[in-house]
C-alpha beads as a LAMMPS data file, in Angstrom:
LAMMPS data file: protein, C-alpha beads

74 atoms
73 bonds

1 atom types
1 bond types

-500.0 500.0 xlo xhi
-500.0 500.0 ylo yhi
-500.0 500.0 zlo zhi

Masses

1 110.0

Atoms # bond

1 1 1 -494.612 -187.554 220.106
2 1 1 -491.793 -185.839 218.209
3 1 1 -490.660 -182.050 219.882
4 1 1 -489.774 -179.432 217.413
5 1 1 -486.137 -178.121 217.653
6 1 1 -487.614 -174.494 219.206
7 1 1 -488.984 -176.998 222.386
8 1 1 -485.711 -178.350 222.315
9 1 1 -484.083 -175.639 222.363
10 1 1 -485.803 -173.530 225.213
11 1 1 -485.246 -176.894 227.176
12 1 1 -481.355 -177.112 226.492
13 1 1 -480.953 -172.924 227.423
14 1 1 -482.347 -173.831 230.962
15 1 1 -479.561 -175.646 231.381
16 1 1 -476.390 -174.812 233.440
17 1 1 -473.394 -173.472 231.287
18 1 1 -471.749 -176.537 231.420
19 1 1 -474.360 -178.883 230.131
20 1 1 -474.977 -175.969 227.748
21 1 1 -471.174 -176.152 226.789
22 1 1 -470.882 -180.109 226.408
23 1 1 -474.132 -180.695 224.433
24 1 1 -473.107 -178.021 221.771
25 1 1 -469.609 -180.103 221.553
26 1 1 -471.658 -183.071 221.272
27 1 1 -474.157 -181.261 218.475
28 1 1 -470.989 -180.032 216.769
29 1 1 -469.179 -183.492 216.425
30 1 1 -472.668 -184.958 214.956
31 1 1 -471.756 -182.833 211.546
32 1 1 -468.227 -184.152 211.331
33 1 1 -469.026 -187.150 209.076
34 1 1 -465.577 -187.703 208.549
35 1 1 -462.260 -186.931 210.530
36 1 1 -459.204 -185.565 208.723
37 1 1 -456.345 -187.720 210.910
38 1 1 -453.334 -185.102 209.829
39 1 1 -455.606 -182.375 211.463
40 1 1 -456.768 -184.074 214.740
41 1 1 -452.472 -185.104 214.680
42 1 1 -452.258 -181.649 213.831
43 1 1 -454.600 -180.204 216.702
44 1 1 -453.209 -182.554 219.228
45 1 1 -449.890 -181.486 218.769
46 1 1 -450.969 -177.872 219.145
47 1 1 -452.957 -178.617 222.101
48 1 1 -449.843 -180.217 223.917
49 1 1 -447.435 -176.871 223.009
50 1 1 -450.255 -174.565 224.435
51 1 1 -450.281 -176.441 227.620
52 1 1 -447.016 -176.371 227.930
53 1 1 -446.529 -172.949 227.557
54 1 1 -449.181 -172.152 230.000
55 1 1 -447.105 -174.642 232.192
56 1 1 -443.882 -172.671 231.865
57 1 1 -445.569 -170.016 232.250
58 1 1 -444.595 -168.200 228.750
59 1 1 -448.273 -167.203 228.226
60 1 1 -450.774 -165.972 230.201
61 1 1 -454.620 -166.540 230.228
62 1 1 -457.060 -163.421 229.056
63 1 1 -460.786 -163.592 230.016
64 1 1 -462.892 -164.039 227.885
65 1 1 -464.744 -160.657 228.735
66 1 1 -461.440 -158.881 227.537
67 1 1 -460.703 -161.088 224.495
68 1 1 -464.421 -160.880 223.487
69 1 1 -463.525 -156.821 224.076
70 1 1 -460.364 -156.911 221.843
71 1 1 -462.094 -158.382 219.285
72 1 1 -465.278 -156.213 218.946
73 1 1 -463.469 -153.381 219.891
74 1 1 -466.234 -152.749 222.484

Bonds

1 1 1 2
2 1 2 3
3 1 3 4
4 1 4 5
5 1 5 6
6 1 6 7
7 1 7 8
8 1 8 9
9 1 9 10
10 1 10 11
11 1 11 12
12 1 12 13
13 1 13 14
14 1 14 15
15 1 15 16
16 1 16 17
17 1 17 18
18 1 18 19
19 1 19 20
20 1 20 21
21 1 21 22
22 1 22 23
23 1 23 24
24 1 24 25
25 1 25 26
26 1 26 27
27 1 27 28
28 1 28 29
29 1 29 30
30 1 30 31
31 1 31 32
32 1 32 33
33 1 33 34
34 1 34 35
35 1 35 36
36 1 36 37
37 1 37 38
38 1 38 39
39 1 39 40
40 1 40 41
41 1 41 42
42 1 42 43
43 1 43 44
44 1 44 45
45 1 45 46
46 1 46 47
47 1 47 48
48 1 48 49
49 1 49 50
50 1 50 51
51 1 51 52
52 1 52 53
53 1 53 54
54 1 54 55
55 1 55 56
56 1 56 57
57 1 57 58
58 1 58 59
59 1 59 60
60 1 60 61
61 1 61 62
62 1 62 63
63 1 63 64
64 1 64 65
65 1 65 66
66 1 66 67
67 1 67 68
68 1 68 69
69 1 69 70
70 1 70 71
71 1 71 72
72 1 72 73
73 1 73 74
């Protein structure tokens, strides 16, 4: 028997953030049918100079409650 996606979908909000979290990653990287290499070198690279700075302490974290305030402006 085949479940429609609103079954699906009410099933996958019951789950805990994290499951939430890692089967939308997994959803998302079902659309990419094909992978740019300069921009996952790209995005690694960037990746590795964010950590670092977090490392070094050069940047600090904001939650996402604030950033989600800056943004909206609420």
């Amino acid at each position: 028997m085949k479940r429609d996606a609103t079954d699906i979908l009410r099933d996958a909000l019951e789950l805990p953030p994290e499951a939430r979290a890692a089967l939308a990653g997994s959803l998302l990287d079902s659309l990419d049918q094909t992978v740019d290499e300069d921009a996952e070198s790209a995005w690694e690279v960037e990746i590795v100079t964010r950590l670092k700075e977090l490392d070094e302490g050069r940047v600090q974290l904001v939650p996402w409650v604030e950033a989600r305030r800056r943004i909206t402006g609420r």
